[in-house]
C-alpha positions as CSV (number, residue, x, y, z in Angstrom):
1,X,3.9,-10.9,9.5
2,X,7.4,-9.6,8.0
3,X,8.1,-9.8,4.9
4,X,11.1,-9.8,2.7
5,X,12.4,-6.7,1.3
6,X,11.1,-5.9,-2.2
7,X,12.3,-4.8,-5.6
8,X,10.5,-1.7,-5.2
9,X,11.5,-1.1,-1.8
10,X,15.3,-1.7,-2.7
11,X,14.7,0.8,-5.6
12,X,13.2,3.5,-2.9
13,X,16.0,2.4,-0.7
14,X,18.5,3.9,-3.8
15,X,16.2,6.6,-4.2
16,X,16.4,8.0,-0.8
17,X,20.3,7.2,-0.3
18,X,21.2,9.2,-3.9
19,X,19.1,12.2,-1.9
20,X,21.7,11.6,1.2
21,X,18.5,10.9,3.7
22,X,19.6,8.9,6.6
23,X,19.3,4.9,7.8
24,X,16.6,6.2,10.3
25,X,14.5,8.1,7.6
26,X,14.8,6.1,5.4
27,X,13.5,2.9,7.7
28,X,10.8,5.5,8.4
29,X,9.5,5.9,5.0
30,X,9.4,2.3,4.2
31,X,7.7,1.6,7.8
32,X,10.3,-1.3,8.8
33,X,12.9,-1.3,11.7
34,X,16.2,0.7,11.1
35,X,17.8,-2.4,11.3
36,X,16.5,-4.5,8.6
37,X,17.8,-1.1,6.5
38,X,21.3,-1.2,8.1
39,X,21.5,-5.1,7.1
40,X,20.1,-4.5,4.1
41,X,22.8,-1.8,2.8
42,X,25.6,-3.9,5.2
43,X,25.1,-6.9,3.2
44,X,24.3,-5.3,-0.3
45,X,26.8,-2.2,-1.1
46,X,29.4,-3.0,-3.4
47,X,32.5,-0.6,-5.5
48,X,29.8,0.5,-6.9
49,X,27.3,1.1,-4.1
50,X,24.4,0.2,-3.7
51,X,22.5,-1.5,-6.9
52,X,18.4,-2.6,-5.8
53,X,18.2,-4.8,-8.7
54,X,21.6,-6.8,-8.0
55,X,20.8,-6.5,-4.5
56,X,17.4,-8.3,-4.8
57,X,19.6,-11.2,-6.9
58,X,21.8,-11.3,-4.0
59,X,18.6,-11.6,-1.5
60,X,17.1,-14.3,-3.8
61,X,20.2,-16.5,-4.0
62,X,20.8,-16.4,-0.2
63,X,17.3,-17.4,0.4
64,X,17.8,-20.3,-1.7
65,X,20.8,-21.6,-0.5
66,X,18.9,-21.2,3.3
67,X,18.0,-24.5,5.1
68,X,17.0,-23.9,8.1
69,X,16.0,-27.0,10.7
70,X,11.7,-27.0,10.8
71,X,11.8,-26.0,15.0
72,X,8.3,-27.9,15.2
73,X,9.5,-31.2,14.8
74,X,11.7,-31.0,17.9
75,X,9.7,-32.5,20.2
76,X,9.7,-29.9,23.3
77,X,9.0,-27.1,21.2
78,X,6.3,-29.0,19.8
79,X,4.9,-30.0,23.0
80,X,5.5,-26.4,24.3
81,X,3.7,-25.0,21.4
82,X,0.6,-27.4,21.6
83,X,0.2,-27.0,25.7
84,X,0.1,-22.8,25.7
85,X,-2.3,-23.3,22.4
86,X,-4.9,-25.4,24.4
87,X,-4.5,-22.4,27.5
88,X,-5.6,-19.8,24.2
89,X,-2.5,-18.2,24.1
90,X,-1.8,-16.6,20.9
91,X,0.6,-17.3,18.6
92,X,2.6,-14.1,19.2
93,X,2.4,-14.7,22.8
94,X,4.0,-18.3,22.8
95,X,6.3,-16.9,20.5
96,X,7.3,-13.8,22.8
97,X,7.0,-16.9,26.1
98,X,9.0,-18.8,24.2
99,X,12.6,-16.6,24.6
100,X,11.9,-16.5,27.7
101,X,11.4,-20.2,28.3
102,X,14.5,-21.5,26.1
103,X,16.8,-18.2,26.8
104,X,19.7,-20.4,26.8
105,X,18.5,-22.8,24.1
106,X,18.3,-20.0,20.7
107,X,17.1,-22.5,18.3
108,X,14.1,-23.6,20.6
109,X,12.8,-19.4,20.2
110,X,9.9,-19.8,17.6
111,X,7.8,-17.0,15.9
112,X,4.3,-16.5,15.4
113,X,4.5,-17.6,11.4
114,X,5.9,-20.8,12.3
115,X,3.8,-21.8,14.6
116,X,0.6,-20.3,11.9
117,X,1.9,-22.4,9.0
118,X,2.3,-25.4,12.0
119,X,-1.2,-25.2,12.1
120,X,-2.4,-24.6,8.3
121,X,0.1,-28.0,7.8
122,X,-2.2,-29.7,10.0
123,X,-4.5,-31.7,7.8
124,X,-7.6,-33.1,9.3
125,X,-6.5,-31.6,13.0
126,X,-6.3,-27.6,11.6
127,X,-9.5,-27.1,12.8
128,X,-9.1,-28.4,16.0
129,X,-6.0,-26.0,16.3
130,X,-7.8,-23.1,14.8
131,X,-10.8,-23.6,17.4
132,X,-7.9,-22.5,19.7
133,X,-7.0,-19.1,17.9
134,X,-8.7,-15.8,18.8
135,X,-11.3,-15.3,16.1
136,X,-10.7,-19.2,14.7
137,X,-7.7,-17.8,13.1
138,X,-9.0,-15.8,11.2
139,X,-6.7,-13.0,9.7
140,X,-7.3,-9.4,11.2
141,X,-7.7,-6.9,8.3
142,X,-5.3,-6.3,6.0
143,X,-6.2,-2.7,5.4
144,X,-2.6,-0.6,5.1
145,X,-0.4,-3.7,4.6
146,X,0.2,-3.5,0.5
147,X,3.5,-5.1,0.2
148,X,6.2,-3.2,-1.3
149,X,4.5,0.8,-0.5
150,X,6.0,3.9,0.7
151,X,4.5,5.6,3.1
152,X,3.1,9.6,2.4
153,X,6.1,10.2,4.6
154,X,8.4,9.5,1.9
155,X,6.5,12.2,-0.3
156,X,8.3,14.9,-1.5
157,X,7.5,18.3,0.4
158,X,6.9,20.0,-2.7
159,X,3.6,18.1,-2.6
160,X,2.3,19.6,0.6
161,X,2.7,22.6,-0.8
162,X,0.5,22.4,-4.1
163,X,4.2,24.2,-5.8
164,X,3.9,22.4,-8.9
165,X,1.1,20.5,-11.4
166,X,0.9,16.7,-11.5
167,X,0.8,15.7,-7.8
168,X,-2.8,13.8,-7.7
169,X,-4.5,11.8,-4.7
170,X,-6.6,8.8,-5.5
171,X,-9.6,7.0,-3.9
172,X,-12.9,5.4,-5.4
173,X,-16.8,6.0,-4.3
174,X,-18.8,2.6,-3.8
175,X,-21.9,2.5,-4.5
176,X,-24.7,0.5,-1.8
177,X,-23.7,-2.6,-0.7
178,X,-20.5,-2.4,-3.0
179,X,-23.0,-1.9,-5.8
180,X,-21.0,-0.2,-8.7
181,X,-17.8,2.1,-8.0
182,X,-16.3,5.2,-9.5
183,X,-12.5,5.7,-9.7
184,X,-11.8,9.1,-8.7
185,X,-8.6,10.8,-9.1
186,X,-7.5,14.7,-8.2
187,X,-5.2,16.9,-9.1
188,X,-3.7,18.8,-6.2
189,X,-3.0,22.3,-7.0
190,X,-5.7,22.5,-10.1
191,X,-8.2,20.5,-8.2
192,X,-8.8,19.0,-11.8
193,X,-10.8,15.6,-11.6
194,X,-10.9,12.7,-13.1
195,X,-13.7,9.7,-12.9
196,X,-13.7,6.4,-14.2
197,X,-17.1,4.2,-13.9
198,X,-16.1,0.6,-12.3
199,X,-17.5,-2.6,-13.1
200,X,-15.5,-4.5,-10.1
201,X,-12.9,-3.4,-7.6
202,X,-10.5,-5.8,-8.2
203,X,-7.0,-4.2,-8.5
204,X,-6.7,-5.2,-12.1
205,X,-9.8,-3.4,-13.0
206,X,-8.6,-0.5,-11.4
207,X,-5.0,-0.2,-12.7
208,X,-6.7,-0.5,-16.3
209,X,-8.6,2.7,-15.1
210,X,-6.2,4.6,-14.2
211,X,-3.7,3.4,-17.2
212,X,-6.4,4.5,-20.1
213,X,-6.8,7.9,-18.1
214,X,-3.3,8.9,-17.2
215,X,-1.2,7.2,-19.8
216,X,-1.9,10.5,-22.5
217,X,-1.0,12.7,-19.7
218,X,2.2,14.6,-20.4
219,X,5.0,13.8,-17.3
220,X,4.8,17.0,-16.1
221,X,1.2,16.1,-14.8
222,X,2.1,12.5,-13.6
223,X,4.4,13.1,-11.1
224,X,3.1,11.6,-7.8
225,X,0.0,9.7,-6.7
226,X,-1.2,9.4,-3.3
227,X,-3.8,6.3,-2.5
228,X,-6.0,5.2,0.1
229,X,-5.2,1.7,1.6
230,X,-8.1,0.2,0.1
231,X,-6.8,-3.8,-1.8
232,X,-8.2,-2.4,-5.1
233,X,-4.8,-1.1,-5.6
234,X,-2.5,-3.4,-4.6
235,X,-1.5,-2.8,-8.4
236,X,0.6,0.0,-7.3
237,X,4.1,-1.4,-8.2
238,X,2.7,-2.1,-12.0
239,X,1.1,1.6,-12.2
240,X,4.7,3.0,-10.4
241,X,6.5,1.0,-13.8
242,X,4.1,1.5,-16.9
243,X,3.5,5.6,-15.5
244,X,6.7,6.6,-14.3
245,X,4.6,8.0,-11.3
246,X,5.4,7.5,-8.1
247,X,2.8,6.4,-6.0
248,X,2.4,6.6,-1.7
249,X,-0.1,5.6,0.6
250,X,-2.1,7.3,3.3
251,X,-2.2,5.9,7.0
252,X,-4.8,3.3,7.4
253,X,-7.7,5.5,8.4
254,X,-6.0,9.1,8.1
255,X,-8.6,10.5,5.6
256,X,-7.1,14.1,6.1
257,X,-3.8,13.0,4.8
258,X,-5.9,13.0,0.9
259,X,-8.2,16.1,1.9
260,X,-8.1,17.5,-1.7
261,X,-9.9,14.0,-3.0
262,X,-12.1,13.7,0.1
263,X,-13.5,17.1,-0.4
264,X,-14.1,16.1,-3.9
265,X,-15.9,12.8,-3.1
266,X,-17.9,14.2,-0.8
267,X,-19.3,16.9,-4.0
268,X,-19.7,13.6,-5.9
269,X,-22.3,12.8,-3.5
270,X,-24.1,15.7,-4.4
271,X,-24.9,13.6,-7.4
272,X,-24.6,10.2,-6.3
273,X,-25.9,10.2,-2.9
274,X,-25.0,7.2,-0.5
275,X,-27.6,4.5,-1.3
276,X,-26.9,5.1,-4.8
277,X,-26.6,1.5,-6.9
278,X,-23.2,2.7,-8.9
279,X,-23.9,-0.3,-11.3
280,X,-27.0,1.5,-12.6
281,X,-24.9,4.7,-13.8
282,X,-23.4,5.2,-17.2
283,X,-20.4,6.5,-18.3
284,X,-22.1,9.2,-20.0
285,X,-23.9,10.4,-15.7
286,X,-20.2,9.8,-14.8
287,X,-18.6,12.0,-17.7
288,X,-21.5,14.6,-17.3
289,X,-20.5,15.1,-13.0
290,X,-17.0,15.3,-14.2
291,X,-16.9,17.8,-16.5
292,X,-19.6,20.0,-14.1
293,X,-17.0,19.6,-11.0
294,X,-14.1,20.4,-13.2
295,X,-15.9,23.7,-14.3
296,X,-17.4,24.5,-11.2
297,X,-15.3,28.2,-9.7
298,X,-13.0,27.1,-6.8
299,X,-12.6,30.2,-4.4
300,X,-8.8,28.9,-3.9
301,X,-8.4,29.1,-7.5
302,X,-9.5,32.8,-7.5
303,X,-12.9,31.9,-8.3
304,X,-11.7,30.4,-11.7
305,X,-12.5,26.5,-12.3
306,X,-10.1,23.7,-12.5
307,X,-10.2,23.2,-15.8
308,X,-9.6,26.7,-16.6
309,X,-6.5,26.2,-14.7
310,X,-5.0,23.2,-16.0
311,X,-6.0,24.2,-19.8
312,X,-4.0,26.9,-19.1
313,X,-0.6,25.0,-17.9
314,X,-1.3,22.6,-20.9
315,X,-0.6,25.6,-23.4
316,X,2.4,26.0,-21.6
317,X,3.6,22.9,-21.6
């Protein structure tokens, strides 16, 4: 389903347009259509060019002052809709029938949301329409949709390059059954780690993680943060204001695109085999495999240990 642009978004938008990148890559980054971009600066550039904060007040009041006709309540696209939904068609494809079928009559074209919130309006008769749906309506996964992300496209290519300290990747190990989970966080050129035990992955256990961890961190070492797409941190916007870090996301299933943190998990588990119930660790087993990974010799480091390393830039700092 689209979704509105968001404050975040409108603040990468600025971003990337202060760096002179183009309508295309910008679109790119942000993973929507070029157009919804060229709108989007159309409708919101002023003298002063173009402001995310005023334009999301811009956004808000037009969406307000919006009234648009509900298309189900016009009886042939209601009777459209409910015939192809007894023949199993799918939302999307009575949707994508339905410009076809009323090319000459616009306002008859329905989407695929309308005719989902149709249905959960339904009362006693959702079910029946669910029975209908693929799956009995259920959503497909959500996995890779966090509202308001940037893609690790819109990374700076500094970061690829391990250049420069405080470029991190993020991920956390779950214990059996989703017994227990460690936060893990890496440092890219040091290979430094950190890990924080879990009691829950909801997102706002996790962004209190990573805020007691990283907030004492100098800026220098809290420059970027790349995640996995897992819903524990859907808490990315918060993280990006209170850290002043900017935070991207992996492709859905692209484990190679955080190698540095998947190589590291995987010498977690060297401690913490899979099968391991996570809830019956303590800090003090977590705090103990951190501090042996951190001065284990890394042959990319020369054979010296992260936290050699990063003790090192901190005396230069």
């Amino acid at each position: 389903m689209a979704h509105h642009l968001t404050l975040q978004e409108r603040e990468t938008i600025a971003r990337l347009i202060k760096r002179r990148w183009s309508r295309m890559e910008i679109a790119e980054v942000l993973e929507r259509d070029r157009s919804t971009i060229y709108r989007e600066l159309k409708r919101n550039t002023g003298w002063c060019g173009y402001r995310p904060r005023q334009a999301q007040q811009k956004a808000e009041e037009r969406r307000k002052r919006c009234r648009r006709p509900v298309k189900m309540s016009d009886p042939m696209v209601n009777a459209y809709v409910r015939e192809k939904l007894k023949l199993q068609w799918s939302p999307e494809q009575i949707g994508g029938a339905s410009k076809r079928r009323f090319a000459r009559r616009p306002r008859r074209q329905i989407s695929r949301q309308t005719i989902y919130t149709w249905i959960a309006r339904q009362g006693t008769d959702e079910a029946r329409w669910r029975a209908c749906l693929r799956r009995g309506g259920r959503p497909v996964e959500n996995r890779g949709k966090h509202r308001g992300c940037v893609s690790i496209r819109g990374r700076p290519r500094i970061v690829n390059q391990r250049r420069r300290y405080g470029d991190w990747e993020g991920d956390t190990v779950v214990g059996v059954r989703h017994r227990g989970a460690v936060l893990t966080a890496v440092e890219r050129k040091s290979g430094y780690l950190c890990m924080v035990k879990l009691d829950n992955l909801r997102a706002d256990t996790v962004e209190g993680a990573i805020w007691s961890r990283f907030r004492k961190l100098p800026p220098s070492l809290r420059r970027t943060m790349t995640f996995d797409n897992g819903p524990e941190f859907t808490c990315h916007a918060r993280l990006t204001r209170r850290l002043k870090m900017a935070i991207y996301f992996a492709k859905p299933y692209s484990a190679w695109q955080r190698g540095t943190n998947e190589n590291t998990n995987g010498l977690i588990r060297q401690y913490f085999p899979k099968g391991t119930d996570l809830r019956m660790i303590s800090d003090h087993d977590v705090a103990r495999v951190e501090q042996r990974l951190n001065e284990r010799p890394r042959r990319r480091l020369g054979y010296r240990s992260p936290a050699e390393v990063l003790a090192k830039r901190l005396c230069c700092i």
